[in-house]
mmCIF file of the N, C-alpha and C atoms, coordinates in Angstrom:
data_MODEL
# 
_entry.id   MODEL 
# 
loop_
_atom_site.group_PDB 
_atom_site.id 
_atom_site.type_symbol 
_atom_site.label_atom_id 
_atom_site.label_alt_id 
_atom_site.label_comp_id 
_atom_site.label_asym_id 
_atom_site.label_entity_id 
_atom_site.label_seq_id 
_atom_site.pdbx_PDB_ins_code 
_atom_site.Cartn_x 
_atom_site.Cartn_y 
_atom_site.Cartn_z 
_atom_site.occupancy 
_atom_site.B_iso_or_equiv 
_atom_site.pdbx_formal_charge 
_atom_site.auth_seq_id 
_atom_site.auth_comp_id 
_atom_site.auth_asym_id 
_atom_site.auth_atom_id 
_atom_site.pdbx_PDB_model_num 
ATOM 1   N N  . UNK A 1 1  ? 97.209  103.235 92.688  1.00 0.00 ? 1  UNK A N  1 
ATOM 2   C CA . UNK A 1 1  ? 96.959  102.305 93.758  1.00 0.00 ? 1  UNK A CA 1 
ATOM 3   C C  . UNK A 1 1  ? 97.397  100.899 93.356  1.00 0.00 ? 1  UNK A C  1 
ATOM 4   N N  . UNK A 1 2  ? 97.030  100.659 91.695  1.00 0.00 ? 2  UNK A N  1 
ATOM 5   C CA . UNK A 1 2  ? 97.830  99.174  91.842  1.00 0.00 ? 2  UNK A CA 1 
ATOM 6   C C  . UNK A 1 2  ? 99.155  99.349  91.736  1.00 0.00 ? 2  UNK A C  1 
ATOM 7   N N  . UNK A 1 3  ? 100.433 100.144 90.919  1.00 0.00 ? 3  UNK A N  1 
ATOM 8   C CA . UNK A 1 3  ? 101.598 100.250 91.509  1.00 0.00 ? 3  UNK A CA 1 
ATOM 9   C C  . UNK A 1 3  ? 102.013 99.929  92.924  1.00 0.00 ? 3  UNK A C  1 
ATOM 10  N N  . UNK A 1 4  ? 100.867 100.858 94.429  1.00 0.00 ? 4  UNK A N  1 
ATOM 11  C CA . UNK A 1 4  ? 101.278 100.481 95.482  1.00 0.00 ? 4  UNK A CA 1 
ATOM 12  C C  . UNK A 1 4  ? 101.207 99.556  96.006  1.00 0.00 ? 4  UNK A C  1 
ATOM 13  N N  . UNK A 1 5  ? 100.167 97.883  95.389  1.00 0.00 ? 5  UNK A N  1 
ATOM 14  C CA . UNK A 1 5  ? 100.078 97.181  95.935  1.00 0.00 ? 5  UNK A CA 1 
ATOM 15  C C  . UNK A 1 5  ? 100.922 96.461  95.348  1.00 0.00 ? 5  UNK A C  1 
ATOM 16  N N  . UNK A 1 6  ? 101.188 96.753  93.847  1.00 0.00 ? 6  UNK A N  1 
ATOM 17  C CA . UNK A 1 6  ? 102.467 95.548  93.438  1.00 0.00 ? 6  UNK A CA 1 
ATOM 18  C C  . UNK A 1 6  ? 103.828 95.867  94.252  1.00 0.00 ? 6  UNK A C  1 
ATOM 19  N N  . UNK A 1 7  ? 104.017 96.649  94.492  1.00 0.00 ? 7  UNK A N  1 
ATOM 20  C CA . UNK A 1 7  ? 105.473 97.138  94.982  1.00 0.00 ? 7  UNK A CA 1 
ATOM 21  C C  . UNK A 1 7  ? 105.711 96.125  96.120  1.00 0.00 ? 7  UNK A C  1 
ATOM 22  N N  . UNK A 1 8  ? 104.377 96.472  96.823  1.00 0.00 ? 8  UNK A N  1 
ATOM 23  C CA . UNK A 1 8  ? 104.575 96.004  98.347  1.00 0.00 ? 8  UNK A CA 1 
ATOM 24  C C  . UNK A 1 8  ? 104.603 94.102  97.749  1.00 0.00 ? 8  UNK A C  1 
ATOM 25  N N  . UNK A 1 9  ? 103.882 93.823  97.114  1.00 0.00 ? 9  UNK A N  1 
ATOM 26  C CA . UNK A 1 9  ? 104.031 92.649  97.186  1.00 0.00 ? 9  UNK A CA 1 
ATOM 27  C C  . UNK A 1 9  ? 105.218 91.916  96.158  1.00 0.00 ? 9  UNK A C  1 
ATOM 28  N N  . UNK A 1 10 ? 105.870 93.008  95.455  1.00 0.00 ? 10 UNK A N  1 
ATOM 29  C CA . UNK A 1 10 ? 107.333 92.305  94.870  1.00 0.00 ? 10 UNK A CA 1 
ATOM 30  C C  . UNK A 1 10 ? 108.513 92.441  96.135  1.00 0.00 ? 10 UNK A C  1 
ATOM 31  N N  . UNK A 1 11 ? 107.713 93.656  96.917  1.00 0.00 ? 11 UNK A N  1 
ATOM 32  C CA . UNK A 1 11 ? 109.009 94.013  98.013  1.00 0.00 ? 11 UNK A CA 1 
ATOM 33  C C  . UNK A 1 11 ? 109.015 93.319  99.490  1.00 0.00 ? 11 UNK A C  1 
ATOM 34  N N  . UNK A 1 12 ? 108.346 92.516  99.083  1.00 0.00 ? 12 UNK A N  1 
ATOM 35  C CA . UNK A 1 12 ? 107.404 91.651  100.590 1.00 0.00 ? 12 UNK A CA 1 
ATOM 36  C C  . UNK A 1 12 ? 106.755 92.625  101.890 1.00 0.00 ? 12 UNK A C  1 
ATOM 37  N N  . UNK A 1 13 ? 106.423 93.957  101.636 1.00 0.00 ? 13 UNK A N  1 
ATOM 38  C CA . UNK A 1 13 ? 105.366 94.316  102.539 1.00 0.00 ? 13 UNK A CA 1 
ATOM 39  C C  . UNK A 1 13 ? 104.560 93.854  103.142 1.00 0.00 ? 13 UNK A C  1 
ATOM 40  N N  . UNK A 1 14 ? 104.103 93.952  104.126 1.00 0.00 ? 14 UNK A N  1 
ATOM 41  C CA . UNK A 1 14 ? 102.922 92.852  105.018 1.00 0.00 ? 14 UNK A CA 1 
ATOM 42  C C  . UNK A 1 14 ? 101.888 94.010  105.409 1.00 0.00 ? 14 UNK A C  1 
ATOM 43  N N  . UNK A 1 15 ? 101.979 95.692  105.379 1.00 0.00 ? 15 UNK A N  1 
ATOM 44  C CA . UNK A 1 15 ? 100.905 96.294  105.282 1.00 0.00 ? 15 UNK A CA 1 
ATOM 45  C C  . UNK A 1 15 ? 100.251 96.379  104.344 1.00 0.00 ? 15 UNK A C  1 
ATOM 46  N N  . UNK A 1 16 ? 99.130  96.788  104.427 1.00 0.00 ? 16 UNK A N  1 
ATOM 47  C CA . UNK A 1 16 ? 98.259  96.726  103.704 1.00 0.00 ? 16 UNK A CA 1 
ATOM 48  C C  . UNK A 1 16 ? 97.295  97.862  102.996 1.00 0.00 ? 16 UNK A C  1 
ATOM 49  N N  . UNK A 1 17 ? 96.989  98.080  102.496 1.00 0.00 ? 17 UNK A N  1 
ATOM 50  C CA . UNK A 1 17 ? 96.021  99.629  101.776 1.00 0.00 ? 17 UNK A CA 1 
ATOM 51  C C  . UNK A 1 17 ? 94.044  99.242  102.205 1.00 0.00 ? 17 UNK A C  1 
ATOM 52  N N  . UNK A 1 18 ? 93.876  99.931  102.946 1.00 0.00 ? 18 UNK A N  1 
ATOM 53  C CA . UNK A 1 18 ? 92.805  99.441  103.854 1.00 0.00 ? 18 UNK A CA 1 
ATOM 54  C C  . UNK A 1 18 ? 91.421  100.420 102.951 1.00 0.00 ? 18 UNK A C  1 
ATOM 55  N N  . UNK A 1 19 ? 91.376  101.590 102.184 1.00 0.00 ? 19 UNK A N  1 
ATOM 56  C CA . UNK A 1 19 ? 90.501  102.456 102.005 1.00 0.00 ? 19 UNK A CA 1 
ATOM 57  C C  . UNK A 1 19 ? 91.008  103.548 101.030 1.00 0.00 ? 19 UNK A C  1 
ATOM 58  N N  . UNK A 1 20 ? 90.077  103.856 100.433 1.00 0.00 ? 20 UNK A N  1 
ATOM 59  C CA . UNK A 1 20 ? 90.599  105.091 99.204  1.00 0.00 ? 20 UNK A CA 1 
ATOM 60  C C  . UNK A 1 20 ? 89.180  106.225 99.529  1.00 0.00 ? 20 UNK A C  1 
ATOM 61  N N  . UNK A 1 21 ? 89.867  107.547 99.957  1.00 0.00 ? 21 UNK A N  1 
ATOM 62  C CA . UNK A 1 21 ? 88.396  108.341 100.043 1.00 0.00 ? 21 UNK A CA 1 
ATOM 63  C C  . UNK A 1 21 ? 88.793  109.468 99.445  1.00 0.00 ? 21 UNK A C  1 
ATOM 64  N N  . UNK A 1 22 ? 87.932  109.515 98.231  1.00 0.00 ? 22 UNK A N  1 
ATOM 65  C CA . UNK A 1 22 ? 88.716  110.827 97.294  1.00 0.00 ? 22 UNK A CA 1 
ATOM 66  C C  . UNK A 1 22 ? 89.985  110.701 96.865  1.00 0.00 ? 22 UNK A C  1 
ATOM 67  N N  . UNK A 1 23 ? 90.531  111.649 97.351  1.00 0.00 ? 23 UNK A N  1 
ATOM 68  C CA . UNK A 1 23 ? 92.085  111.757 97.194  1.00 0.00 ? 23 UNK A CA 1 
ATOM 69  C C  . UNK A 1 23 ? 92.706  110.988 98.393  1.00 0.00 ? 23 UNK A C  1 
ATOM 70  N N  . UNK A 1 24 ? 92.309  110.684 99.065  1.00 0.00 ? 24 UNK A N  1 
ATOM 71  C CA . UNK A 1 24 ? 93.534  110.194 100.154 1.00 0.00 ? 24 UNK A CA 1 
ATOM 72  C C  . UNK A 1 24 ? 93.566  108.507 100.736 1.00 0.00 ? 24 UNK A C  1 
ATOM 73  N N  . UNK A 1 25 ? 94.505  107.985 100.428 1.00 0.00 ? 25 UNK A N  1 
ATOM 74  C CA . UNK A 1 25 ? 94.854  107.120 100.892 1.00 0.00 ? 25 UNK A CA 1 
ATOM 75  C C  . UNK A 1 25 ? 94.651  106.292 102.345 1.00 0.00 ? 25 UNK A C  1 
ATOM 76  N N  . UNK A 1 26 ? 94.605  105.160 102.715 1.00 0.00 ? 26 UNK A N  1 
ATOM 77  C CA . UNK A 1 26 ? 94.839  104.760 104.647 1.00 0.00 ? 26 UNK A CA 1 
ATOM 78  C C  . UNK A 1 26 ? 94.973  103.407 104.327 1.00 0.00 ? 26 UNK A C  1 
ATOM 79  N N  . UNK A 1 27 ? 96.352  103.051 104.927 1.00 0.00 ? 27 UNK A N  1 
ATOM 80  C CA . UNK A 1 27 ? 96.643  102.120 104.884 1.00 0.00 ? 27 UNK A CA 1 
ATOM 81  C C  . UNK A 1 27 ? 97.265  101.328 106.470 1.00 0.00 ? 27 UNK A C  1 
ATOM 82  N N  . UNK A 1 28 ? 97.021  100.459 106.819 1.00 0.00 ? 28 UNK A N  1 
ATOM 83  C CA . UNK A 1 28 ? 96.781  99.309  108.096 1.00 0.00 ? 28 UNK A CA 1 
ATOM 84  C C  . UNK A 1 28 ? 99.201  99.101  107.807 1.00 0.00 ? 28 UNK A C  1 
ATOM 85  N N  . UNK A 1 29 ? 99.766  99.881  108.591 1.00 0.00 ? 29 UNK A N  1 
ATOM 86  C CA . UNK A 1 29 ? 101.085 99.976  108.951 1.00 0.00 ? 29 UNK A CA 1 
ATOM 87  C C  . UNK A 1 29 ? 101.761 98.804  109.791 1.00 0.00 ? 29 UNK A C  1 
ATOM 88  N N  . UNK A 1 30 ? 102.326 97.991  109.529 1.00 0.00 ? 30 UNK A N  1 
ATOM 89  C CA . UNK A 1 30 ? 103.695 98.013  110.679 1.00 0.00 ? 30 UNK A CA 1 
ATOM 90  C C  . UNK A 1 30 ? 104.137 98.368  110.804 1.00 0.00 ? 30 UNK A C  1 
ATOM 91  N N  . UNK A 1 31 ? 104.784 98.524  112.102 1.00 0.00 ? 31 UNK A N  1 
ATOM 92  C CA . UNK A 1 31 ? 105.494 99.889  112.869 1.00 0.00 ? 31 UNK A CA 1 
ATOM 93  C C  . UNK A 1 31 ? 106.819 99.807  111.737 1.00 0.00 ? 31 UNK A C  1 
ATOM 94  N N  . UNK A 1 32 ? 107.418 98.336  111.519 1.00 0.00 ? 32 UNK A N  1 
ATOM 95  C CA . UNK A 1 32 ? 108.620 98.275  111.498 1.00 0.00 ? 32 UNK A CA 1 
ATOM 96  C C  . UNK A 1 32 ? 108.644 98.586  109.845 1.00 0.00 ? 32 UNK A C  1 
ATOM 97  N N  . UNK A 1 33 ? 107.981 98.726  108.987 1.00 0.00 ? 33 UNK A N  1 
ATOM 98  C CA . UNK A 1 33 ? 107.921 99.098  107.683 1.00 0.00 ? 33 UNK A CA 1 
ATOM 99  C C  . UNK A 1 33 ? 107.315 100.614 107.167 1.00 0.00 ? 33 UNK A C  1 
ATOM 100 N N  . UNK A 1 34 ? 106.911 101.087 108.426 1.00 0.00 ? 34 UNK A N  1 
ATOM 101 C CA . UNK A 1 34 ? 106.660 102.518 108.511 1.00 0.00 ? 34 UNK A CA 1 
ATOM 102 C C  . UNK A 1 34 ? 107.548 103.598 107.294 1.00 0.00 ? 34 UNK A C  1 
ATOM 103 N N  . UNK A 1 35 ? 108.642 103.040 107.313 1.00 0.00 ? 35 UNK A N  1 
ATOM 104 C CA . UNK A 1 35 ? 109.652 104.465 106.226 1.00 0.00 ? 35 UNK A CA 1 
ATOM 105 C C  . UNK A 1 35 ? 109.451 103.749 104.814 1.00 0.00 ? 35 UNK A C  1 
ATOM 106 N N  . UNK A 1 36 ? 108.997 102.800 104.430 1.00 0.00 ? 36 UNK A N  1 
ATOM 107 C CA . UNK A 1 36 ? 109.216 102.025 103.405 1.00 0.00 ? 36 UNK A CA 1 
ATOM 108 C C  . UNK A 1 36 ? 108.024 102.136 102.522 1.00 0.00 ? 36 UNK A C  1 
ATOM 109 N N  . UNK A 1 37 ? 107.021 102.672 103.379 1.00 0.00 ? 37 UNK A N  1 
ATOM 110 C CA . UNK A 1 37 ? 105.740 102.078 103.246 1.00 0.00 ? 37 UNK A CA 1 
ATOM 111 C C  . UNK A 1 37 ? 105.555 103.757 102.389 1.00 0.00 ? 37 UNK A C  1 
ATOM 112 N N  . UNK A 1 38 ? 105.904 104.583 103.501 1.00 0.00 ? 38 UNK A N  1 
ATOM 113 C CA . UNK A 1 38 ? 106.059 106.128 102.993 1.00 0.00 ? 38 UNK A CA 1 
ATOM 114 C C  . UNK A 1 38 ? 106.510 106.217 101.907 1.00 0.00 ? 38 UNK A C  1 
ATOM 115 N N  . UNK A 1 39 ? 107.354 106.059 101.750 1.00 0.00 ? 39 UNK A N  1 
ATOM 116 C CA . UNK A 1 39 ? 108.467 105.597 100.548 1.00 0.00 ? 39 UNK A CA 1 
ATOM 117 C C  . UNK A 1 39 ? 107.777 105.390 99.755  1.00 0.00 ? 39 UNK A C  1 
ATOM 118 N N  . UNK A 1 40 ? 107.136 104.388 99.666  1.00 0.00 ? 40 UNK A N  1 
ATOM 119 C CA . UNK A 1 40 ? 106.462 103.406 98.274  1.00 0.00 ? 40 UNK A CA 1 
ATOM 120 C C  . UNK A 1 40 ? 105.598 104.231 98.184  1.00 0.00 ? 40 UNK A C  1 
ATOM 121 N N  . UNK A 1 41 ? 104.703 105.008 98.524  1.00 0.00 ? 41 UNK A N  1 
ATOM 122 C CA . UNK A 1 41 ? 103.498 105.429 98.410  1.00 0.00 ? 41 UNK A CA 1 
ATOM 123 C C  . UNK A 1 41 ? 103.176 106.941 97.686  1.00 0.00 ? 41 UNK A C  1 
ATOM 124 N N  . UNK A 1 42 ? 104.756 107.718 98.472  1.00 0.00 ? 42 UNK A N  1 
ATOM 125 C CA . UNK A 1 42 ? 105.041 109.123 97.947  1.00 0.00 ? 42 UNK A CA 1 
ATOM 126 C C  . UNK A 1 42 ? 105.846 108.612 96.552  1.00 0.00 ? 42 UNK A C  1 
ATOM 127 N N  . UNK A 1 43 ? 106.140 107.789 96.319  1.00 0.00 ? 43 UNK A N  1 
ATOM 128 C CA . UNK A 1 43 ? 107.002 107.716 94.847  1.00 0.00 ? 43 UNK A CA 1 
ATOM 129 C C  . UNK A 1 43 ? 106.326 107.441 94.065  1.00 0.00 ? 43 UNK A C  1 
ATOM 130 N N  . UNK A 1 44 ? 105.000 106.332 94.345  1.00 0.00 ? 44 UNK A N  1 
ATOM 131 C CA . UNK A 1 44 ? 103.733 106.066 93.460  1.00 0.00 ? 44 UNK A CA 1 
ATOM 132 C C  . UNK A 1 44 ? 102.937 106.963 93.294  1.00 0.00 ? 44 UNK A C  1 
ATOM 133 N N  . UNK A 1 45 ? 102.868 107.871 94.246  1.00 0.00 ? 45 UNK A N  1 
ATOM 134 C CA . UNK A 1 45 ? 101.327 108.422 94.237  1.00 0.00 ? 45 UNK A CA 1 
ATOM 135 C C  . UNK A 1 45 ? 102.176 110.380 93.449  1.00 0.00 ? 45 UNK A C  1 
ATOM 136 N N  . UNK A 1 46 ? 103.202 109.863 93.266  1.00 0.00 ? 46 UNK A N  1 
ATOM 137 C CA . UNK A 1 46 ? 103.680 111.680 92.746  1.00 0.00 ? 46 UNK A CA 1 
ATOM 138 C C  . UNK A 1 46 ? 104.491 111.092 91.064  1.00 0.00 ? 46 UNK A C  1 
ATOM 139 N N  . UNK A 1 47 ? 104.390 109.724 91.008  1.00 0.00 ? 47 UNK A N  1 
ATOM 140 C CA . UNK A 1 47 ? 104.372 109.852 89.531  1.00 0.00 ? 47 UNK A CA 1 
ATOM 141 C C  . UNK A 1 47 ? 103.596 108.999 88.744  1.00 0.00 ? 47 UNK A C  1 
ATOM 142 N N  . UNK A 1 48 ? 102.118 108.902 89.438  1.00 0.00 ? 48 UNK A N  1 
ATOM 143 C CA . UNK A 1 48 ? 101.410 108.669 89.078  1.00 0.00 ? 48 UNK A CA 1 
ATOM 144 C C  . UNK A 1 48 ? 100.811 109.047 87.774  1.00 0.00 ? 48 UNK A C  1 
ATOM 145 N N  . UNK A 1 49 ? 101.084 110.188 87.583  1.00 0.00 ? 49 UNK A N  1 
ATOM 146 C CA . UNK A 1 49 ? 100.795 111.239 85.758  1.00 0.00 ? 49 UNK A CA 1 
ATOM 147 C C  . UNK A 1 49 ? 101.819 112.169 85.607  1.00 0.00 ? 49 UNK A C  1 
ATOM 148 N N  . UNK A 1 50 ? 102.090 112.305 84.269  1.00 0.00 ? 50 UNK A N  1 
ATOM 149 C CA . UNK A 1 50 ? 103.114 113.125 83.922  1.00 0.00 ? 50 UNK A CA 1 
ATOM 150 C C  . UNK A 1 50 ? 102.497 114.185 84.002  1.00 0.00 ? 50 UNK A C  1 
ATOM 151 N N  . UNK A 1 51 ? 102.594 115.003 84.256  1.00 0.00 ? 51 UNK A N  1 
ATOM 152 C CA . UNK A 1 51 ? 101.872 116.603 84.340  1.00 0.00 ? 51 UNK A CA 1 
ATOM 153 C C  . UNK A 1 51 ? 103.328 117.541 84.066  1.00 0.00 ? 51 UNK A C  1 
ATOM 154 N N  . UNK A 1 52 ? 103.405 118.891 83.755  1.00 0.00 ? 52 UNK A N  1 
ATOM 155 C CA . UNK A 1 52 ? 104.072 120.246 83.867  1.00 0.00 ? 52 UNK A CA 1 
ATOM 156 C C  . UNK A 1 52 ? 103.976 120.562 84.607  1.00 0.00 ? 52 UNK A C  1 
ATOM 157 N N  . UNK A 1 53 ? 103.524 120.769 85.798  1.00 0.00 ? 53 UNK A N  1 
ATOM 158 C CA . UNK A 1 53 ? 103.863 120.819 87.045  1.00 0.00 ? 53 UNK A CA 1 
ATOM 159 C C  . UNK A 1 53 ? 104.104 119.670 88.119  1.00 0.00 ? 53 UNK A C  1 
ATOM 160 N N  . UNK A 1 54 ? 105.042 119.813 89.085  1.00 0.00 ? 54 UNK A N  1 
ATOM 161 C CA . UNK A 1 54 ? 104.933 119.149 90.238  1.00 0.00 ? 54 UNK A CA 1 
ATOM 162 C C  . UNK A 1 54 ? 103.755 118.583 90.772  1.00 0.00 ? 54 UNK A C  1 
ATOM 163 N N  . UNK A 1 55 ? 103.805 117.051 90.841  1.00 0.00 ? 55 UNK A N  1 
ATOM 164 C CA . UNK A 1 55 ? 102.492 116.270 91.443  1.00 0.00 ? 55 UNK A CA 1 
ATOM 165 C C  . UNK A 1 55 ? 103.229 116.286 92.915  1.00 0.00 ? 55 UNK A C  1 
ATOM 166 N N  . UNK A 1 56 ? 102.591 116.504 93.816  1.00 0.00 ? 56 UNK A N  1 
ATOM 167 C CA . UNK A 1 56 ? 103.518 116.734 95.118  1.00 0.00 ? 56 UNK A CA 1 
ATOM 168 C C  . UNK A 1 56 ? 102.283 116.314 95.982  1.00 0.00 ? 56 UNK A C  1 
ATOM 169 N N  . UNK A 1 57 ? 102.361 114.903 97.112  1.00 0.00 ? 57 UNK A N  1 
ATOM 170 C CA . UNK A 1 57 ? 101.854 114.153 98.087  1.00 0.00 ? 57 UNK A CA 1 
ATOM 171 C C  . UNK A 1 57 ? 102.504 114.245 99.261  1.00 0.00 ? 57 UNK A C  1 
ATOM 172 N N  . UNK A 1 58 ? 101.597 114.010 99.915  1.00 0.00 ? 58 UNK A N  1 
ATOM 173 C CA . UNK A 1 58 ? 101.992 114.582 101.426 1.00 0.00 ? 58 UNK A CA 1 
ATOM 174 C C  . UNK A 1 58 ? 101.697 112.994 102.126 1.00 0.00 ? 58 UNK A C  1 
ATOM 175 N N  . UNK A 1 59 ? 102.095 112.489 103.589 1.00 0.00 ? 59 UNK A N  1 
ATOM 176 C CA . UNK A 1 59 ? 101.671 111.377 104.365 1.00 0.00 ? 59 UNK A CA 1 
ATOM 177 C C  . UNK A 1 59 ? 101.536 111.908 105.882 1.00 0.00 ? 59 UNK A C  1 
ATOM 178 N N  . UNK A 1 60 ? 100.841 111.026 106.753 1.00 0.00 ? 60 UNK A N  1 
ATOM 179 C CA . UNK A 1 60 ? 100.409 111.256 108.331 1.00 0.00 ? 60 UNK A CA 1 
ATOM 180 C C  . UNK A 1 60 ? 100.254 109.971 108.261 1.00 0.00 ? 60 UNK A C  1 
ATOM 181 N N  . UNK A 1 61 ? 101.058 109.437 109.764 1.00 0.00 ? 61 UNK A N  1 
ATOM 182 C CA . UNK A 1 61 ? 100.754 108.601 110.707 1.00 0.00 ? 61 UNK A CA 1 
ATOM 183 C C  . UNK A 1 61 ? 100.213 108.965 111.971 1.00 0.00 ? 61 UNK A C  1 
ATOM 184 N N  . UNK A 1 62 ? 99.313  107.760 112.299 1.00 0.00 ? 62 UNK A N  1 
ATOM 185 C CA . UNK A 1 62 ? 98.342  107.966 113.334 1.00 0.00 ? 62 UNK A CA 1 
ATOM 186 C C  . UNK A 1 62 ? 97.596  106.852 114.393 1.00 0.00 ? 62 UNK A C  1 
ATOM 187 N N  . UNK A 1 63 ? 97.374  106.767 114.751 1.00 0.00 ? 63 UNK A N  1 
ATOM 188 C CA . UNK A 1 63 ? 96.224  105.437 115.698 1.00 0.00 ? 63 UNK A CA 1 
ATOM 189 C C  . UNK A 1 63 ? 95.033  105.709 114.628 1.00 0.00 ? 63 UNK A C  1 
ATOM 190 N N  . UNK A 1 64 ? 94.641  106.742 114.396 1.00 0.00 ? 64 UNK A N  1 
ATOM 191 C CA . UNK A 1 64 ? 93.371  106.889 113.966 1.00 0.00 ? 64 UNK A CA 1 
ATOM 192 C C  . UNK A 1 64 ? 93.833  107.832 112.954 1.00 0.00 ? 64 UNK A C  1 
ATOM 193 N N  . UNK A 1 65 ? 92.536  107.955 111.704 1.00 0.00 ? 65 UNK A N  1 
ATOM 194 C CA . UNK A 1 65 ? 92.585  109.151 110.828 1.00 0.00 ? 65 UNK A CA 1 
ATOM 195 C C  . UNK A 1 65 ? 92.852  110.597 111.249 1.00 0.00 ? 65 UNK A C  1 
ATOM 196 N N  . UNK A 1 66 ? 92.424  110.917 112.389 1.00 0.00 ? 66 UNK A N  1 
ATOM 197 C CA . UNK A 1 66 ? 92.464  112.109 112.769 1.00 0.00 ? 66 UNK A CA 1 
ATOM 198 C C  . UNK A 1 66 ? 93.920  112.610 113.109 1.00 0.00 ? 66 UNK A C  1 
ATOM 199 N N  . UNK A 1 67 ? 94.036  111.820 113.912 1.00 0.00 ? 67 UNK A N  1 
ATOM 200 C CA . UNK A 1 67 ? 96.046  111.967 114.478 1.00 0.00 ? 67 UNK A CA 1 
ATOM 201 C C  . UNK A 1 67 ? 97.004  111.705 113.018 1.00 0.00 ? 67 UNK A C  1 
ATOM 202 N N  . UNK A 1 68 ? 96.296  111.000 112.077 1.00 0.00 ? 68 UNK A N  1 
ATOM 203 C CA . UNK A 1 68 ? 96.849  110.807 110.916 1.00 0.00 ? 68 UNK A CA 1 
ATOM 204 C C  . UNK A 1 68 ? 97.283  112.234 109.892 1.00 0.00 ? 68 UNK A C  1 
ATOM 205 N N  . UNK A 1 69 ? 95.966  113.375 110.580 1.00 0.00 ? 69 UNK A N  1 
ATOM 206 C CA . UNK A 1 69 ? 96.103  114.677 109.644 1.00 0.00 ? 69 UNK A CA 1 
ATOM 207 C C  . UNK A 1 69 ? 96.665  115.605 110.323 1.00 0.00 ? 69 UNK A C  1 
# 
């Protein structure tokens, strides 16, 4: 999670990371940074630890959490 907030703020992002519950992420989007944001988040959050197997993250956009899953 701090990788994703430095990124955004070396890369000038203006969304924001709003909540951490368990495993999953929710973060407050602009529309217009939507692929970037994905981007930053699946590249942080899947090499986050070196493991022997594949760390493999998934994303949902939504109005709400629910439409998000």
């Amino acid at each position: 999670m701090i990788h994703i907030f430095n990124r955004f703020k070396t890369e000038g992002i203006r969304s924001k990371m709003l909540l951490q519950v368990h495993d999953e992420l929710n973060f407050s989007v602009y529309p217009e940074e939507k692929e970037k944001v994905e981007r930053i988040v699946l590249e942080e959050m899947q090499a986050a630890f070196p493991l022997s197997v594949p760390l493999v993250a998934d994303s949902g956009f939504g109005q709400n959490w629910l439409e998000a899953h």
